[in-house]
Every structure is written in C-alpha cells, then in structure tokens.
C-alpha positions as CSV (number, residue, x, y, z in Angstrom):
1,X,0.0,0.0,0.0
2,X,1.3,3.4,-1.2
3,X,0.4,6.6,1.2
4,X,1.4,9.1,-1.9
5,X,1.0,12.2,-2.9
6,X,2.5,14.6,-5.5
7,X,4.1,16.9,-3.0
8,X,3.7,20.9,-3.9
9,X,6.9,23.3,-4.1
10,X,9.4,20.9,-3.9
11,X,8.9,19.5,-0.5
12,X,9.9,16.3,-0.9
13,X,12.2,14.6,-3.3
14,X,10.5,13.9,-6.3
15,X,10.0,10.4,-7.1
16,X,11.5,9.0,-3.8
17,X,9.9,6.1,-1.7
18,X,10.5,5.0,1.7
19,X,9.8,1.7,2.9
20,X,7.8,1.0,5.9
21,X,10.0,-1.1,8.2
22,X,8.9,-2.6,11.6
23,X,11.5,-0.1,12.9
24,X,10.5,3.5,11.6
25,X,6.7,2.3,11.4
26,X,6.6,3.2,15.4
27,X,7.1,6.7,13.9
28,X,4.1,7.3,11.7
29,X,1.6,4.8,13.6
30,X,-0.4,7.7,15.0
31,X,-3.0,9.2,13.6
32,X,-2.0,12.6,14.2
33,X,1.4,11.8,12.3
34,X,-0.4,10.6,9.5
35,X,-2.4,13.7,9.4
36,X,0.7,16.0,9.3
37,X,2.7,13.8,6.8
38,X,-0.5,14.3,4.8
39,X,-1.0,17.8,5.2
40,X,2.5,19.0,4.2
41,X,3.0,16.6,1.4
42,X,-0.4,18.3,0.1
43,X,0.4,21.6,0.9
44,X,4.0,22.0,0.9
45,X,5.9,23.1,4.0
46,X,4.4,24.6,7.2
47,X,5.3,25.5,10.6
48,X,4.1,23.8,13.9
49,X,1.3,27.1,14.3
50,X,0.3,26.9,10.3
51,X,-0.2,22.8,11.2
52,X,-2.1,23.3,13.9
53,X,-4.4,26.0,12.1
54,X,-4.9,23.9,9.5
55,X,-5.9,20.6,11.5
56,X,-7.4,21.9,14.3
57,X,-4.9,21.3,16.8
58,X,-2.8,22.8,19.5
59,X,0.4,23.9,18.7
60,X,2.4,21.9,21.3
61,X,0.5,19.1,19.8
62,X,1.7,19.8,16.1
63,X,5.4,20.4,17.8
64,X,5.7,16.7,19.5
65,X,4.6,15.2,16.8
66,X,6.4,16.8,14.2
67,X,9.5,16.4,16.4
68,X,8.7,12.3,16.5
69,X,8.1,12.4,12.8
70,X,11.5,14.1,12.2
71,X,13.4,11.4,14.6
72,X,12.3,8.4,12.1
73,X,13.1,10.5,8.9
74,X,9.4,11.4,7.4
75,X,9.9,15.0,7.8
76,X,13.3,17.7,8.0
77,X,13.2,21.2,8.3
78,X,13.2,23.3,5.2
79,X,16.0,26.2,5.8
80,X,14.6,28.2,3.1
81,X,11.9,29.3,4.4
82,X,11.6,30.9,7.9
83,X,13.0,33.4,10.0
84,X,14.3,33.5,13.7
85,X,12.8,31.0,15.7
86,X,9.8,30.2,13.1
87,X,10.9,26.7,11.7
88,X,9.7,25.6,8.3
89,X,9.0,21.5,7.9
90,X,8.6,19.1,5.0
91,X,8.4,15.7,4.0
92,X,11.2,13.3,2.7
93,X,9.6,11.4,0.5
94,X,7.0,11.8,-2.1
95,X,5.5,8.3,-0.9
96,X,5.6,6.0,1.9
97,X,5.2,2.2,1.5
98,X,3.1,-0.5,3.5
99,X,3.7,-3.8,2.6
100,X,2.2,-7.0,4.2
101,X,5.8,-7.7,6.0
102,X,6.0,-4.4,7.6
103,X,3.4,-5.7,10.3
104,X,4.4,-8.6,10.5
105,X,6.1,-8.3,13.5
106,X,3.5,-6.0,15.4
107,X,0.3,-6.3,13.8
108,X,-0.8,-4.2,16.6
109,X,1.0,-1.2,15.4
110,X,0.5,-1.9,11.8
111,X,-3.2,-2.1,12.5
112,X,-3.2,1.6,13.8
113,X,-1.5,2.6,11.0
114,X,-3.1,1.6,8.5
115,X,-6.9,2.6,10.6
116,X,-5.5,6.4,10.8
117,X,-4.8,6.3,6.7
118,X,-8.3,5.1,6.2
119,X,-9.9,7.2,8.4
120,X,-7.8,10.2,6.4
121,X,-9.1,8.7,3.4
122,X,-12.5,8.9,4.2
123,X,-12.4,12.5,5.9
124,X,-11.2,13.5,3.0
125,X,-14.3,11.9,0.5
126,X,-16.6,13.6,3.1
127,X,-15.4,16.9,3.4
128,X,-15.4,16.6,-0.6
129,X,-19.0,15.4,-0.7
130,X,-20.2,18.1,2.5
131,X,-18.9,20.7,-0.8
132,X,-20.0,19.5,-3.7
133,X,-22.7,21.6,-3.8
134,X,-21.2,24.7,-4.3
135,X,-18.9,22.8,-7.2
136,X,-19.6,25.0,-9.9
137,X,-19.1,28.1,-8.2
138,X,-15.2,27.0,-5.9
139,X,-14.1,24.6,-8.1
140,X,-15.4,26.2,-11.8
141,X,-17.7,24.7,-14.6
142,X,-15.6,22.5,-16.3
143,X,-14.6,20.6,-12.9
144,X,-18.4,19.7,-12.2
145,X,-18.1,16.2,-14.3
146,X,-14.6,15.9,-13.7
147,X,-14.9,14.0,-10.3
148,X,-16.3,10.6,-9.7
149,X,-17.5,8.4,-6.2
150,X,-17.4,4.9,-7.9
151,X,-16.7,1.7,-7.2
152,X,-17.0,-1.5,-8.6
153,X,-17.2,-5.3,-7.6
154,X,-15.0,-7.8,-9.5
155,X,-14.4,-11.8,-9.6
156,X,-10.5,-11.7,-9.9
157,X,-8.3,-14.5,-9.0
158,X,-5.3,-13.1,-6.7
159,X,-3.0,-13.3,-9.8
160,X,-5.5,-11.1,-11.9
161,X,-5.9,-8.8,-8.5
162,X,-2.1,-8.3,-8.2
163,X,-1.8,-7.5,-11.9
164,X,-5.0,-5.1,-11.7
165,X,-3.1,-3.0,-8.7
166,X,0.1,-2.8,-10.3
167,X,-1.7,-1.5,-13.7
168,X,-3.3,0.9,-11.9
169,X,-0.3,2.1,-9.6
170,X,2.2,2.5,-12.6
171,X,-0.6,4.5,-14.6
172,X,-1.0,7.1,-11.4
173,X,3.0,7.2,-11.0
174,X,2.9,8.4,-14.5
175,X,1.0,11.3,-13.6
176,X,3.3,12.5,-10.8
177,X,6.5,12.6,-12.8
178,X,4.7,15.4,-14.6
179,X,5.8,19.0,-13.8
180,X,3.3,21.2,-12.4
181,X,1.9,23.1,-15.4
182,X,-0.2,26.4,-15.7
183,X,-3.9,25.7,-16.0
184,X,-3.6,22.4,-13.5
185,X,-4.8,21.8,-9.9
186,X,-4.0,19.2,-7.7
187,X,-6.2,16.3,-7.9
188,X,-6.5,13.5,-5.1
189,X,-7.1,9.4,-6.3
190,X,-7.6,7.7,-3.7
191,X,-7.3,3.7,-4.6
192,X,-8.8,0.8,-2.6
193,X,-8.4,-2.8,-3.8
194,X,-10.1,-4.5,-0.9
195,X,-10.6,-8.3,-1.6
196,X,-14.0,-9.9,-0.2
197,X,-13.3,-12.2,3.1
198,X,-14.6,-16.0,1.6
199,X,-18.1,-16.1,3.5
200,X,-18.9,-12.8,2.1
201,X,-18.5,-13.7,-1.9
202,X,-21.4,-14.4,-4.2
C-alpha cells in the first residue's frame, strides 16, 4: 500500500519512496502523524502554528509530533523558508510504503497505522461530498463532471488482482512525474483494492 502524494513546491524529493520497516513504522503509527505527513506533502511546508491552524490542533500538539516524525526520517526542516525561531518543515519522501511484511512483526501497530490512513481517506471523501454543492461556483464549470465516487465489484483470481493493482499504480506514477503546469490543480485518487473475506463472496 502506497500513502502518496504529488508533494507541492518541492517538499519532498520527487519520485522517492520509503519503505515502511517494523522499525520507523513506530514513527508514523499515529493518527496525528499521518495527518501531518499528509498535510505537508499536500500543501508544501508549514510550521508547527500553520499545522495546527490547518488541522485543528494545539500547537504543542503539532510540535511533539512533528519532532517524533523528524526522529524516524518522514519530515526535516526546510531552511529556506523561515525566520528567527519560526521553523519551516517538510516531508522526505513523495511516498511511503506498506507492505504486508512491515506488520508482520506488530500487527498491533500496523493495525493503527493503517486505521488512521483510512480514516484520512474517508475525511477527505466527506469533506469533498459536504462541498460538492457549491462545485460549480469553488471549483469552476468545467470541474463539475470531472470528479467521480465509484466503485466496482470484480471476480478476480489473486494473480489477476495483483496484476489489476500494479496497472493501476504504474498508470498514477505516470502522472506524478509530470511538472506542475499552468492551468492544473492538484487532484486526489484515492485507490482501494479491498478483496471480499470467503463467507462474504457471491
């Protein structure tokens, strides 16, 4: 599973992953974390105070955590940017990795993990869906039938599921490599591939 994002003004190395390891998963398995990781790889760097505006938190909050993130290598301080004692952050990596192994060892703490990403996955289709009405006036005509809720239910052997994912995941990457070009915006896919537990199939 690929937590990814086409990071804004250079704040994270473009076309970098980092692997999810037993080790610096204790670092992100927090949903807090994942919310911050998320926030500056959408929105570019930020400071603990801009963070905490932006998620609704306190600023000692955003400060701990952003420390914690910084001791396992998701974020770094961006010296560009800031002056005096305000301290600019961003991500390392364009994408983070989740593999079946990296639980392995604490399923526990790869369970949280992998609860806060879905949870930001599904804020982030509501807060879409709470606006949708007022499409056509933030987001402009020609974005109205550009969006799409869907899903679908397959019969895939595992080989043909595998194969379906990485199709799907090499088509997106495509899209990132892109530079940012005049006339875009950044767009969100969010992709589930959630096989059916046996007593639930047809």
């Amino acid at each position: 599973m690929k937590h990814a994002s086409n990071s804004r003004s250079g704040s994270a190395r473009p076309n970098t992953t980092l692997l999810l390891d037993p080790r610096n998963l204790r670092g992100l398995a927090h949903p807090l974390r994942v919310r911050i990781r998320a926030a500056l790889s959408e929105h570019g760097p930020a400071t603990a105070t801009q963070l905490a505006v932006r998620l609704s938190l306190s600023s000692g909050a955003t400060s701990y955590h952003l420390r914690q993130l910084a001791q396992y290598g998701f974020v770094v301080e961006e010296p560009d940017q800031g002056h005096g004692r305000e301290r600019y952050w961003r991500v390392t990596h364009a994408v983070v990795e989740y593999d079946s192994s990296t639980g392995a060892e604490n399923p526990d703490l790869g369970g949280v993990y992998l609860r806060a990403v879905a949870q930001l996955y599904a804020d982030r289709i509501v807060r879409f869906v709470d606006e949708v009405g007022d499409a056509p006036a933030v987001l402009g005509t020609e974005w109205v039938r550009a969006w799409t809720i869907s899903h679908w239910n397959l019969h895939l052997s595992a080989v043909e599921a595998s194969a379906l994912k990485e199709h799907l995941v090499d088509l997106l990457q495509g899209y990132t490599q892109r530079p940012v070009e005049a006339g875009t915006r950044q767009v969100t896919v969010q992709l589930q591939l959630l096989p059916a537990r046996p007593d639930t199939d047809a």
